[in-house]
PDBQT receptor file of N, H, CA, C and O in Angstrom, charges set to zero:
ATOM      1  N   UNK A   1       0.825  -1.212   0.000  1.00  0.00    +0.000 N 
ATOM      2  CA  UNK A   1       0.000   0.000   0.000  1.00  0.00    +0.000 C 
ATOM      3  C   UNK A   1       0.867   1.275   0.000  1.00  0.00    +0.000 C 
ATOM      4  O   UNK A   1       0.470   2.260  -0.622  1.00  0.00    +0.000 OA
ATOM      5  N   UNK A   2       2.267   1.301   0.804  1.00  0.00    +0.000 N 
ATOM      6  H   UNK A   2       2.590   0.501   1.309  1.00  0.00    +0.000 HD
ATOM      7  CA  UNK A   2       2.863   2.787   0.844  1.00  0.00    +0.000 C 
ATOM      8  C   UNK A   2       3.136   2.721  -0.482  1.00  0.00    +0.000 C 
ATOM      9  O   UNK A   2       3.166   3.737  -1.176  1.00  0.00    +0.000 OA
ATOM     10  N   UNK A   3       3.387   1.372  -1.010  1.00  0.00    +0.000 N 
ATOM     11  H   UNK A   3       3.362   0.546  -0.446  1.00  0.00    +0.000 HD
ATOM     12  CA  UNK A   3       4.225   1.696  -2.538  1.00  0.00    +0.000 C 
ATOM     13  C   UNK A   3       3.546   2.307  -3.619  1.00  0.00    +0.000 C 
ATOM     14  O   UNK A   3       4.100   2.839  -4.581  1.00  0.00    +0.000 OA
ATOM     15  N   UNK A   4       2.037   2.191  -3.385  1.00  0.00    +0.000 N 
ATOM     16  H   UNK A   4       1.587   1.759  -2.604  1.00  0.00    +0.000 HD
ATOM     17  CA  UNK A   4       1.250   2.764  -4.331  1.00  0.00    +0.000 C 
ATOM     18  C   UNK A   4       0.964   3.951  -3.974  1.00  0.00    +0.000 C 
ATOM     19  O   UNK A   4       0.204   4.682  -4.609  1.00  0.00    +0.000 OA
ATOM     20  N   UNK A   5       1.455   4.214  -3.082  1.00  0.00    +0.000 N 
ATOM     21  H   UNK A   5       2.073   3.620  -2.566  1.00  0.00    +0.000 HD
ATOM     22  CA  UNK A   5       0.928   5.908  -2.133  1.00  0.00    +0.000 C 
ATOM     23  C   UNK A   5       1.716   6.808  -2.553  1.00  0.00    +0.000 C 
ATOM     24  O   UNK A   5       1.490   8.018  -2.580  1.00  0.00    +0.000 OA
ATOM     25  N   UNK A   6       3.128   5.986  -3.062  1.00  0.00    +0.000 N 
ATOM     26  H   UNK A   6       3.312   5.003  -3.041  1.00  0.00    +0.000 HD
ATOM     27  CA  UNK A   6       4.560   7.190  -3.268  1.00  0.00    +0.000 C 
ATOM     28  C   UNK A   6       4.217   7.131  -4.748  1.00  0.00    +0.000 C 
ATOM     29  O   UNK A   6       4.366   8.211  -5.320  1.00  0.00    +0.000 OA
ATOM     30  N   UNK A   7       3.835   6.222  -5.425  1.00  0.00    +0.000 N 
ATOM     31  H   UNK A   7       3.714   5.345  -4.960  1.00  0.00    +0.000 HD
ATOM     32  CA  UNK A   7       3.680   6.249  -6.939  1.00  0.00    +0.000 C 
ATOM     33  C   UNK A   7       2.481   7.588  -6.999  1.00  0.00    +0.000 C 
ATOM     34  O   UNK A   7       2.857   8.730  -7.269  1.00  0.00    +0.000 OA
ATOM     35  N   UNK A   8       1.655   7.405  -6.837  1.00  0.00    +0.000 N 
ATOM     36  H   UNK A   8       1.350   6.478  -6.618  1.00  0.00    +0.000 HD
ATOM     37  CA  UNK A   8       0.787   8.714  -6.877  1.00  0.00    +0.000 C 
ATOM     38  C   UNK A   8       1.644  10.174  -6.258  1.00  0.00    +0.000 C 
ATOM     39  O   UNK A   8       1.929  11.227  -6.828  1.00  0.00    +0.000 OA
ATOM     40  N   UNK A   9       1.797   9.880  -5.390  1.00  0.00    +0.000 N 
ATOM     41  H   UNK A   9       1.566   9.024  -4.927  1.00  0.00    +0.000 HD
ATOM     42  CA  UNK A   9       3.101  11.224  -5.007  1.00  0.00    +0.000 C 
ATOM     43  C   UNK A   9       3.718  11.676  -5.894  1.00  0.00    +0.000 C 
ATOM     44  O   UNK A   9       3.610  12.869  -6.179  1.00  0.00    +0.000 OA
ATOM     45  N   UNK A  10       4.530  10.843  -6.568  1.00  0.00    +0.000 N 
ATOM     46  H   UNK A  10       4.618   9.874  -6.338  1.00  0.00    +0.000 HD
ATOM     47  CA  UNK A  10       5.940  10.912  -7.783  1.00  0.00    +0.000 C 
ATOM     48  C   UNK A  10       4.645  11.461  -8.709  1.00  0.00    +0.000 C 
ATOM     49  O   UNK A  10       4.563  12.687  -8.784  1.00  0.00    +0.000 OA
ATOM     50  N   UNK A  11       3.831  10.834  -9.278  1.00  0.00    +0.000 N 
ATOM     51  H   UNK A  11       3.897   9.838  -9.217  1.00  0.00    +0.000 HD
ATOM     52  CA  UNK A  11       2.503  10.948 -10.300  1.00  0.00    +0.000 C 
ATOM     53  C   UNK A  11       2.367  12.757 -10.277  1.00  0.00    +0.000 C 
ATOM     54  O   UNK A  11       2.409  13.541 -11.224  1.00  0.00    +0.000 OA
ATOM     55  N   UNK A  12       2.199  13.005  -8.873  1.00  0.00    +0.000 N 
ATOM     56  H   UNK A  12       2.164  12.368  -8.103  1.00  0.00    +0.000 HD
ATOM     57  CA  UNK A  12       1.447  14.407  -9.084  1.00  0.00    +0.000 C 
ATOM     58  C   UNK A  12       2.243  15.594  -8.717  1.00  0.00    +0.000 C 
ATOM     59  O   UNK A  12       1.894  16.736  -9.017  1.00  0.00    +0.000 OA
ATOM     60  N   UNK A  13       3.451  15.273  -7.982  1.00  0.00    +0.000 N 
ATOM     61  H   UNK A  13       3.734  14.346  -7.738  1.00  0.00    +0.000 HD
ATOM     62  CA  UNK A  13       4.702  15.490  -8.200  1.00  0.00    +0.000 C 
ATOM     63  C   UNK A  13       5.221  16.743  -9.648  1.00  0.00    +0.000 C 
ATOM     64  O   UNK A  13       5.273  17.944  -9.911  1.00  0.00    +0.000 OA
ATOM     65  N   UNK A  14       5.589  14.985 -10.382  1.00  0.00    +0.000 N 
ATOM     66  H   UNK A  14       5.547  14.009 -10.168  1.00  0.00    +0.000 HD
ATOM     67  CA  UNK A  14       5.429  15.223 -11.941  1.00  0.00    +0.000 C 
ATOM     68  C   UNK A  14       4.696  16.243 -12.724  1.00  0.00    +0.000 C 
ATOM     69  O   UNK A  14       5.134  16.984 -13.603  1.00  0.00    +0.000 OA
ATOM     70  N   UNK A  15       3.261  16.124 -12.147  1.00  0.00    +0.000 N 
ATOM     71  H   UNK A  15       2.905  15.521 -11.432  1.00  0.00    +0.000 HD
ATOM     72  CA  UNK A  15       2.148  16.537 -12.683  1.00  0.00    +0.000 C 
ATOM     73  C   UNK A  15       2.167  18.062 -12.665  1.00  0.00    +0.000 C 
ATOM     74  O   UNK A  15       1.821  18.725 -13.642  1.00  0.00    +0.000 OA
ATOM     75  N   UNK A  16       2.694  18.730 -11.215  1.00  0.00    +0.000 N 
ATOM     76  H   UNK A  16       2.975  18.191 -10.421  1.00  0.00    +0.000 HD
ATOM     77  CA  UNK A  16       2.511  19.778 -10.535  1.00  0.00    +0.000 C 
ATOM     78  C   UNK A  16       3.944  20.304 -11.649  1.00  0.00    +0.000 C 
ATOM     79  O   UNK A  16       3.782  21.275 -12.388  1.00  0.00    +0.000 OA
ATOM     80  N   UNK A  17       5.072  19.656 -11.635  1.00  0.00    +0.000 N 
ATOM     81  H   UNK A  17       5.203  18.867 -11.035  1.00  0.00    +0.000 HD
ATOM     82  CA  UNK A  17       6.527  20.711 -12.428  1.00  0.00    +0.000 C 
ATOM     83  C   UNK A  17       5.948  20.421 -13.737  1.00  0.00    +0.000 C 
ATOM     84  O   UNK A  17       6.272  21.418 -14.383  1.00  0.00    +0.000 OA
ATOM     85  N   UNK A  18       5.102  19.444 -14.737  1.00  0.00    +0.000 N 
ATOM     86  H   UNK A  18       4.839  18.634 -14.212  1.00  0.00    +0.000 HD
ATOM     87  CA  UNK A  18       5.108  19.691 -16.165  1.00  0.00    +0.000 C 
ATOM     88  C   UNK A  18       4.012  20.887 -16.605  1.00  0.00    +0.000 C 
ATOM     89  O   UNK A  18       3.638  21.265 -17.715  1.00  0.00    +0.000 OA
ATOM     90  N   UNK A  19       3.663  21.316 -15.246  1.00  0.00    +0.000 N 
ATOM     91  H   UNK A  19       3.966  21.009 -14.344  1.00  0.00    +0.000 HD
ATOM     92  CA  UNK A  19       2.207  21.714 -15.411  1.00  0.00    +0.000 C 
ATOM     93  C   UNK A  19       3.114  23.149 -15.842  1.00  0.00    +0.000 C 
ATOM     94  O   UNK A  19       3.347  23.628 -16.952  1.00  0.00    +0.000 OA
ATOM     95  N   UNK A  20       3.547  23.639 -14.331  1.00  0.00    +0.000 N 
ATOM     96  H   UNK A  20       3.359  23.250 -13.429  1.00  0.00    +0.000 HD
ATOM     97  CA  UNK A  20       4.366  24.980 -14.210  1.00  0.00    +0.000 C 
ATOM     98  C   UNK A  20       5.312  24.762 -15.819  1.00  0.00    +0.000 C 
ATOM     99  O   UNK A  20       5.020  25.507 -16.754  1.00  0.00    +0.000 OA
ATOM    100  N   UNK A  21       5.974  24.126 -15.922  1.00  0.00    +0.000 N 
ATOM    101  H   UNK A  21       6.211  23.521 -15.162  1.00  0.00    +0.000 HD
ATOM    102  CA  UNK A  21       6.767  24.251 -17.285  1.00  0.00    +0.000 C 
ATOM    103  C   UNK A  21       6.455  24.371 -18.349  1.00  0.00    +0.000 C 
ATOM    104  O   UNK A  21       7.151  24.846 -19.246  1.00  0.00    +0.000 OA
ATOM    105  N   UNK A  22       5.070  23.856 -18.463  1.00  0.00    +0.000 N 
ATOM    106  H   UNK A  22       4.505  23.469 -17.734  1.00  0.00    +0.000 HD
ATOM    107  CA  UNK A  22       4.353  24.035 -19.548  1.00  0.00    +0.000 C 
ATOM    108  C   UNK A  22       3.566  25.587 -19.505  1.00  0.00    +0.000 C 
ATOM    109  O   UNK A  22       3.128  26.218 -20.467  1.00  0.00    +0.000 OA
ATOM    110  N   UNK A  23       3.554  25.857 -18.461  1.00  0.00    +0.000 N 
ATOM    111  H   UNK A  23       3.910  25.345 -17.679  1.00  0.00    +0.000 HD
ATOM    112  CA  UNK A  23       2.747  27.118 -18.415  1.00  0.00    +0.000 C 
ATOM    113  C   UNK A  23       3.808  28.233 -18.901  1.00  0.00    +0.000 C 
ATOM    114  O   UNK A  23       3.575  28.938 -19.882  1.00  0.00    +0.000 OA
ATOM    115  N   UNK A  24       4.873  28.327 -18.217  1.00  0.00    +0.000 N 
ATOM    116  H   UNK A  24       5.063  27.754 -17.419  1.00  0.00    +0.000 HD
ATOM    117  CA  UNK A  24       6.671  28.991 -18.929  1.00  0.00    +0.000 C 
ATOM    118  C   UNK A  24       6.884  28.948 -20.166  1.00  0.00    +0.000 C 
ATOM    119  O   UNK A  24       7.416  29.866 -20.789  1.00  0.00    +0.000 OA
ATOM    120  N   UNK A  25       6.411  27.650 -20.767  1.00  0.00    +0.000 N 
ATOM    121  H   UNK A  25       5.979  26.904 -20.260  1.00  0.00    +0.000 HD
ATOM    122  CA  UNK A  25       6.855  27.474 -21.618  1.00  0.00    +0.000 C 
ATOM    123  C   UNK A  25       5.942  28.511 -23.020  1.00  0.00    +0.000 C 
ATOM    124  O   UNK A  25       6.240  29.298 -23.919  1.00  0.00    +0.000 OA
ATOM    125  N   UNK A  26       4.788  27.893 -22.467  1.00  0.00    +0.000 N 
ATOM    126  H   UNK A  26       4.545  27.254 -21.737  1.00  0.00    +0.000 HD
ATOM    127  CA  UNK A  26       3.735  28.526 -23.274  1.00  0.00    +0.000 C 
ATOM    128  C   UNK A  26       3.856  29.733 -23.201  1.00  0.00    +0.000 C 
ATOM    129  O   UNK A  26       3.753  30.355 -24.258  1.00  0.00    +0.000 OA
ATOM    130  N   UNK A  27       4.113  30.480 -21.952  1.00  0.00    +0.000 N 
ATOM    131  H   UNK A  27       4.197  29.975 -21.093  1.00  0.00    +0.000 HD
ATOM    132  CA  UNK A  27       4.258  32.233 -21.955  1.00  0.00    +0.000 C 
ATOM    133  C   UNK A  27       5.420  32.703 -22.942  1.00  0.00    +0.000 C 
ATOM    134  O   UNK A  27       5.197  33.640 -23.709  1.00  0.00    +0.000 OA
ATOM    135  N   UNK A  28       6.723  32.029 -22.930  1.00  0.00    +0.000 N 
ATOM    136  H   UNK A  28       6.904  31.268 -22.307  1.00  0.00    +0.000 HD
ATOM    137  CA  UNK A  28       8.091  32.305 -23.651  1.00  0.00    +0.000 C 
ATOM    138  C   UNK A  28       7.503  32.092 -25.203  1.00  0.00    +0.000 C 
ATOM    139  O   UNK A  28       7.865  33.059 -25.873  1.00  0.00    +0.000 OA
ATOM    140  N   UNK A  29       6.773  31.218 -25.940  1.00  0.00    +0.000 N 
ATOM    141  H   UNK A  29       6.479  30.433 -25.396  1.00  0.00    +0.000 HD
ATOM    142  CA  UNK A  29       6.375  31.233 -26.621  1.00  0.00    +0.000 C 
ATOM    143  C   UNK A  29       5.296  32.336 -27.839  1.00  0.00    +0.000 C 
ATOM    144  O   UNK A  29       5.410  32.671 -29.018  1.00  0.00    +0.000 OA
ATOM    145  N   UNK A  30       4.500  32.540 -26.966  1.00  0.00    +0.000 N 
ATOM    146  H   UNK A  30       4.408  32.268 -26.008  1.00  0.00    +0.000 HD
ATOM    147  CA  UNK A  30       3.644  33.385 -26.866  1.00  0.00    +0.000 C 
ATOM    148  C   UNK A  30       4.563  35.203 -27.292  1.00  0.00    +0.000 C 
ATOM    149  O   UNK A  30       4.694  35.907 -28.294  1.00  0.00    +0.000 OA
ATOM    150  N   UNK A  31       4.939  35.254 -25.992  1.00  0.00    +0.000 N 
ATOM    151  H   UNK A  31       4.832  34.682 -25.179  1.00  0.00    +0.000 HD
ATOM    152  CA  UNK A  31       6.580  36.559 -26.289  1.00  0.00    +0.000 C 
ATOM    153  C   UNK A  31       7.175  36.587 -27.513  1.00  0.00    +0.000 C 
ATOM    154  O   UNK A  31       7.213  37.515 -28.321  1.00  0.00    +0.000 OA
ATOM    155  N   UNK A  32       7.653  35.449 -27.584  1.00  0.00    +0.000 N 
ATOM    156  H   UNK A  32       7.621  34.696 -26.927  1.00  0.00    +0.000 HD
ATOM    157  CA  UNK A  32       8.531  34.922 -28.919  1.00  0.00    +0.000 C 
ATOM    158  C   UNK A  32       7.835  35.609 -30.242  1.00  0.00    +0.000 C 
ATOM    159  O   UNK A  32       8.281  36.374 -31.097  1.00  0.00    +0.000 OA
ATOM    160  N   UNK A  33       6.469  34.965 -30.025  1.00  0.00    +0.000 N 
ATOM    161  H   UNK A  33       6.107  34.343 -29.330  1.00  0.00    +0.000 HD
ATOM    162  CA  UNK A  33       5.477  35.428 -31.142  1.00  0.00    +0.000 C 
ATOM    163  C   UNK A  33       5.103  36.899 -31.148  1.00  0.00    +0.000 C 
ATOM    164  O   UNK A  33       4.780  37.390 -32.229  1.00  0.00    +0.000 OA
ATOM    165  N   UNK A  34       5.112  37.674 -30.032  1.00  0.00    +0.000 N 
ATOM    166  H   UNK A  34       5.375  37.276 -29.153  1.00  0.00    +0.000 HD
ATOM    167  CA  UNK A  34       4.716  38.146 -30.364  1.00  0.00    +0.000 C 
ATOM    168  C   UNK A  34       6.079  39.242 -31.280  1.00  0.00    +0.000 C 
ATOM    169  O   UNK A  34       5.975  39.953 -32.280  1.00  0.00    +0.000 OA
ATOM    170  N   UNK A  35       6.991  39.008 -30.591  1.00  0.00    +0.000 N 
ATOM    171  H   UNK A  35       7.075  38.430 -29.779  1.00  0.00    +0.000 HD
ATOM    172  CA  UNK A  35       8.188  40.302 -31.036  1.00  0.00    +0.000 C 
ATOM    173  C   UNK A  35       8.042  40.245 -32.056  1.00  0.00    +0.000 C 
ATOM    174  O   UNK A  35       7.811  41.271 -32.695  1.00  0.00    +0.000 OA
ATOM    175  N   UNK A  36       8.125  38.792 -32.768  1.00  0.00    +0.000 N 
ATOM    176  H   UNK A  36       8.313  37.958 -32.249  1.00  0.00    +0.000 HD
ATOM    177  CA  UNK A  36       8.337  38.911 -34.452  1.00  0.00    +0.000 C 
ATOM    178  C   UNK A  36       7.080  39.359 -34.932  1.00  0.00    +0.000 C 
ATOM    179  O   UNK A  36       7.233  39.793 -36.074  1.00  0.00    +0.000 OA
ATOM    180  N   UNK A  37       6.140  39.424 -34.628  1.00  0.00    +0.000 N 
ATOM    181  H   UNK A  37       6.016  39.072 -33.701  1.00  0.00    +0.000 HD
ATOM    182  CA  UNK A  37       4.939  40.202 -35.036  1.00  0.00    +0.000 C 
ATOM    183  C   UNK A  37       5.390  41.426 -34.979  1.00  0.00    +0.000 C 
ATOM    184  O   UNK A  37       5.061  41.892 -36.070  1.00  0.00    +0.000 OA
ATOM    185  N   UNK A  38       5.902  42.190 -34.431  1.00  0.00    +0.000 N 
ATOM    186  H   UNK A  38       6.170  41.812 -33.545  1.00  0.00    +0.000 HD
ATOM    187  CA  UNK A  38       6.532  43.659 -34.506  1.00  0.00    +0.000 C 
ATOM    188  C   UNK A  38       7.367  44.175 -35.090  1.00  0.00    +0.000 C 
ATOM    189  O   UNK A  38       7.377  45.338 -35.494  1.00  0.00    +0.000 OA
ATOM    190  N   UNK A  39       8.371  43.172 -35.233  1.00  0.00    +0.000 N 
ATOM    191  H   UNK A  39       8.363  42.228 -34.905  1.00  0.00    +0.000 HD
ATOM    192  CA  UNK A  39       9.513  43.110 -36.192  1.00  0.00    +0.000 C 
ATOM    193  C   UNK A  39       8.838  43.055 -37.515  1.00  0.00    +0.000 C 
ATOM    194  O   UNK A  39       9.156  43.997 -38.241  1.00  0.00    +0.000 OA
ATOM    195  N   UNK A  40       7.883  42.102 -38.097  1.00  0.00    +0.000 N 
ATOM    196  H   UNK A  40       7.625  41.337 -37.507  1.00  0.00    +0.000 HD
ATOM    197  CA  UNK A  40       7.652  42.155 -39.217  1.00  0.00    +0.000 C 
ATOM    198  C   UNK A  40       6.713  43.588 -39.430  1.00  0.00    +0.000 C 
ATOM    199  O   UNK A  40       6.316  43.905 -40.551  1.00  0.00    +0.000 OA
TER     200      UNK A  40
């Protein structure tokens, strides 16, 4: 039972930094887009 307790841990863990990174990521992106929209 703990072993399945830490697997969900690690699970949401995971879940919680791809979330934030993806959210970074998407903002840097977004920026990215927009400069060259200005530039052009």
């Amino acid at each position: 039972m703990p072993f399945f307790i830490s697997i969900s841990v690690i699970s949401y863990i995971k879940g919680k930094f791809t979330y934030l990174f993806d959210k970074a990521y998407i903002r840097k992106y977004v920026y990215f887009c927009n400069n060259k929209i200005q530039l052009m």
